[in-house]
N, C-alpha and C positions, 0 to 999 in steps of 0.2 A: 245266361247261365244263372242257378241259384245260386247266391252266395249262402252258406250255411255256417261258418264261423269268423269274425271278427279280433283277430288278437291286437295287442297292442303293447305299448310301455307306456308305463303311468306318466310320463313326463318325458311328450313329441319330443318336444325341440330339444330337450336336454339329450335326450335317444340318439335323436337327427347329427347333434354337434360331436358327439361318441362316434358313432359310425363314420361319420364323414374325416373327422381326425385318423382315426384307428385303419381305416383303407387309404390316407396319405401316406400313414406311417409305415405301412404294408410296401407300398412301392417306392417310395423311397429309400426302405432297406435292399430292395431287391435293384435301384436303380432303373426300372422297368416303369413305364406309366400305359394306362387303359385310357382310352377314351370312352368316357360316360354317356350313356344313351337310359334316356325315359320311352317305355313303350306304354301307348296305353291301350287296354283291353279290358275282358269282362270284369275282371280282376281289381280294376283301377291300373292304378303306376306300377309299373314292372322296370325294376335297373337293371341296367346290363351294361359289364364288365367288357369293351372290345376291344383288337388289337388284330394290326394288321387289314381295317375294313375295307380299306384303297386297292386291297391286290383283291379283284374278283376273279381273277386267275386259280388262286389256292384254294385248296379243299377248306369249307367249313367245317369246326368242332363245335360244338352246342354244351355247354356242364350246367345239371341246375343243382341248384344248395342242396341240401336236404332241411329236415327241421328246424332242428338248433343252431345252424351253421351260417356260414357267407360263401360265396363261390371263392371268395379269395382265397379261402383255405386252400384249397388247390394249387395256389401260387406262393405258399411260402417257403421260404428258403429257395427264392426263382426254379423253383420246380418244375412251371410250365417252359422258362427259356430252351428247351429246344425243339419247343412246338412253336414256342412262336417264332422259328426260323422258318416253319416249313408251311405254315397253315394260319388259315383266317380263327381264332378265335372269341367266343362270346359266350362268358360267364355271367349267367342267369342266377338273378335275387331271387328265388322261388317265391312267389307270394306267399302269406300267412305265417311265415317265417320271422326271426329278428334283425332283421336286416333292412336295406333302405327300399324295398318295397314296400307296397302299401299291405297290410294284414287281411285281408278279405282273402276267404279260402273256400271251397266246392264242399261237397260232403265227399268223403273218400269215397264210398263204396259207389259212386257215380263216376262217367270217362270226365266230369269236367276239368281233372288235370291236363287231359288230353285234349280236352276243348281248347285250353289256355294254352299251352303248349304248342299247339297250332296255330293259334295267334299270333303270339309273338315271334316265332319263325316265318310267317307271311309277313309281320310287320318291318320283320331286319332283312326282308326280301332274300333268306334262304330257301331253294327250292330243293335242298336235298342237304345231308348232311349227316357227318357223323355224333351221335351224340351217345352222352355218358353221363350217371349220376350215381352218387352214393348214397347208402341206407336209404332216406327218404326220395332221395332225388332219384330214384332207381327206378322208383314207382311211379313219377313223371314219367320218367323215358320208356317204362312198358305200357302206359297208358297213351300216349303219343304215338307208339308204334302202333296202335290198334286203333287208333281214331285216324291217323294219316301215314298208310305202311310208308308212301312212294316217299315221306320227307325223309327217311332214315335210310342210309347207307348201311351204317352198321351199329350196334350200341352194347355197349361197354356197361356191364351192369358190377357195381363195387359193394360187394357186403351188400345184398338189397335186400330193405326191408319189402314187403309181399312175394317172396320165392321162400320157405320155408316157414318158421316160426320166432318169434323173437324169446330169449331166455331168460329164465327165469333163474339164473345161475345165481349162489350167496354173494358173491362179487359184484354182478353189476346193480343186486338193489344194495347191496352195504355203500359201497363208493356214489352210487348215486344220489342215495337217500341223506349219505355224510354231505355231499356240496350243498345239495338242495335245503337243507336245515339248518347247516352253520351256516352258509355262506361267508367263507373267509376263504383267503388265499393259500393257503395250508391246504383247506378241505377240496379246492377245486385242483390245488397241483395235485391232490392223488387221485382224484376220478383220471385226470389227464392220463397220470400214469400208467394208472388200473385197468381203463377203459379203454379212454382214445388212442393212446400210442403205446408201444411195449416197447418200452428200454432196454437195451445201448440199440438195438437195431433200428427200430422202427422210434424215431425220436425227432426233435429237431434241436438249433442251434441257439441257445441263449436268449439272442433277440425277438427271438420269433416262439418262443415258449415262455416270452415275457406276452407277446399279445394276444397267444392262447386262454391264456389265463384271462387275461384283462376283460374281455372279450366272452369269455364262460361265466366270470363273476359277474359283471354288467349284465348279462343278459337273465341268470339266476335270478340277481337284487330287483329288476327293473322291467322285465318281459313278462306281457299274462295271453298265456298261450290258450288259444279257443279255435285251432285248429284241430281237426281229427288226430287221432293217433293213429300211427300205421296200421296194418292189417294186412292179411293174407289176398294174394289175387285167390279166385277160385278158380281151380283148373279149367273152363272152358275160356276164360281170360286169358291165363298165359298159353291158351292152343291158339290163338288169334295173333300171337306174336308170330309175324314170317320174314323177320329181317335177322342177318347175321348177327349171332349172339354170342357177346365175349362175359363169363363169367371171373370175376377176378372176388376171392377171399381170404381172411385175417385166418389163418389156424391158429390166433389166438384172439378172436371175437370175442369176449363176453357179452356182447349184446345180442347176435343172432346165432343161433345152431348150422356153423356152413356145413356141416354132413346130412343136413336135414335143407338145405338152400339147395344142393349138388342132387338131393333125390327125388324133389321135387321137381327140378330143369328136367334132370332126366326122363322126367316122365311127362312132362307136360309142354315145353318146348321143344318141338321138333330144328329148330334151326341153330342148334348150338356149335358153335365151329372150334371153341375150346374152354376149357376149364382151367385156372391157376389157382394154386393154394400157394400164399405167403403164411410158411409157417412165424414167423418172430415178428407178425402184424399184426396190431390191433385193432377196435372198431372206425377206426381215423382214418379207413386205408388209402384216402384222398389225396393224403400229407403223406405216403410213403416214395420214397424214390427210387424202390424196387418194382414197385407196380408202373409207378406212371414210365420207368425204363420199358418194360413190360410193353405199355401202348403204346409207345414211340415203333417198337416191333411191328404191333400189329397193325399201325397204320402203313406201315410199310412194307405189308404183305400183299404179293402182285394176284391180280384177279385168280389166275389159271391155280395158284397153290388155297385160296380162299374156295374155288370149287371143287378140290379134292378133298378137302376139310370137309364141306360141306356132305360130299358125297360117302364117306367115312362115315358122315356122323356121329361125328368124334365124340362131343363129351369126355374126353381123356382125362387126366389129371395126371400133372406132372410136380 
């Protein structure tokens, strides 16, 4: 695989000893620990977040970051604990991200996410699996589905960036523009606000909105992103999606247009089994504990009502 950009932080190890604290700190508030797994692939190192790897019994879950992010997001405020009752899970460092993978990244508008992405599910010896990503990571798992349909059971797309357009709303370049320029903790609690989470509902608890923050500014002050930036799939891409598709979005995104995400499923994936709109979510929707209630549901939906969805072709919105 081509690698086409190289990000990094000005200062490894200093990066390296951040992250590795900032993901103790993660599960030690949650009381929850992963077991740490290096994959290597085209990519280089690829970390992955596991739990539960001993029951080869329970269905695999697969999440990969998106850009700016860590798969742990996903786990704060133990948000994963009642998945990890029921299921093998492995939170994917998406390469070229800020995180303890290695920075080497594909050019987007190529499958080599999907090359990667196949990878490292051969390499943790998944042979099928459900998997799921937000904004960025979204676009892994639709490029994965079209480089290797049989690996995905079903996938869970969150706010994805390539199903619609991304916005250009006053909101997300003011708050954006405000972290990225001052870089203070002031200026990143309100992108949090603004952007990633919507308050009282969609929020989190003290401790864990102390290492959002922490974690948004380090990575502002200290990360030089030389990965692509999202981009639209083009319609005969998402017509090569043919595994069950869960739409889940923020009705209150300022970063993606989800009535413009919803018209483009609609017309370009044939395999959508359903749509949810979290109205009092924002572009974070990874961190909501509306949503991931939400797929605790749909994992839990028995075949025979999954092919009447199917056969519907639903696309509803509820």
């Amino acid at each position: 695989m081509k690698i086409k950009g190289i990000s990094y932080f000005r200062d490894a190890e200093k990066a390296n000893a951040f992250l590795e604290d900032w993901a103790t700190r993660v599960q030690q508030l949650n009381s929850s620990w992963y077991e740490t797994m290096i994959i290597h692939n085209s990519l280089g190192k690829t970390r992955v977040w596991a739990y539960n790897t001993e029951y080869k019994d329970k269905e695999a879950i697969v999440i990969f970051s998106g850009s700016t992010t860590s798969s742990l997001f996903w786990d704060f405020d133990n948000n994963l604990a009642s998945l990890k009752e029921k299921y093998r899970l492995y939170l994917v460092e998406t390469n070229g991200g800020p995180n303890l993978s290695e920075g080497n990244s594909p050019d987007i508008k190529t499958q080599g996410y999907g090359i990667w992405a196949t990878e490292v599910l051969n390499k943790l010896s998944i042979s099928r699996a459900t998997i799921m990503g937000a904004s960025f990571g979204a676009i892994v798992c639709m490029k994965l589905c079209q480089i290797s349909p049989s690996m995905v059971s079903k996938v869970i797309l969150m706010n994805p960036a390539g199903i619609g357009e991304h916005s250009l709303s006053v909101a997300n370049l003011y708050y954006s523009n405000l972290a990225t320029l001052l870089k203070t903790v002031s200026s990143v609690q309100k992108f949090i606000d603004k952007i990633i989470l919507h308050p009282p509902n969609h929020s989190l608890s003290e401790p864990f909105m102390q290492l959002l923050n922490e974690y948004k500014l380090f990575v502002i002050r200290n990360f030089i992103n030389q990965a692509d930036y999202p981009q639209p799939l083009k319609p005969d891409e998402l017509n090569q999606i043919k595994s069950e598709v869960y739409l889940l979005l923020g009705g209150n995104d300022k970063v993606l247009s989800y009535k413009k995400a919803i018209a483009s499923a609609k017309k370009h994936i044939g395999t959508i089994a359903d749509i949810k709109i979290f109205d009092a979510t924002g572009h974070g929707i990874e961190i909501s504990k509306e949503a991931i209630k939400y797929i605790e549901r749909v994992l839990e939906v028995q075949q025979s009502t999954v092919g009447a969805l199917w056969k519907e072709k639903a696309g509803f919105i509820h």
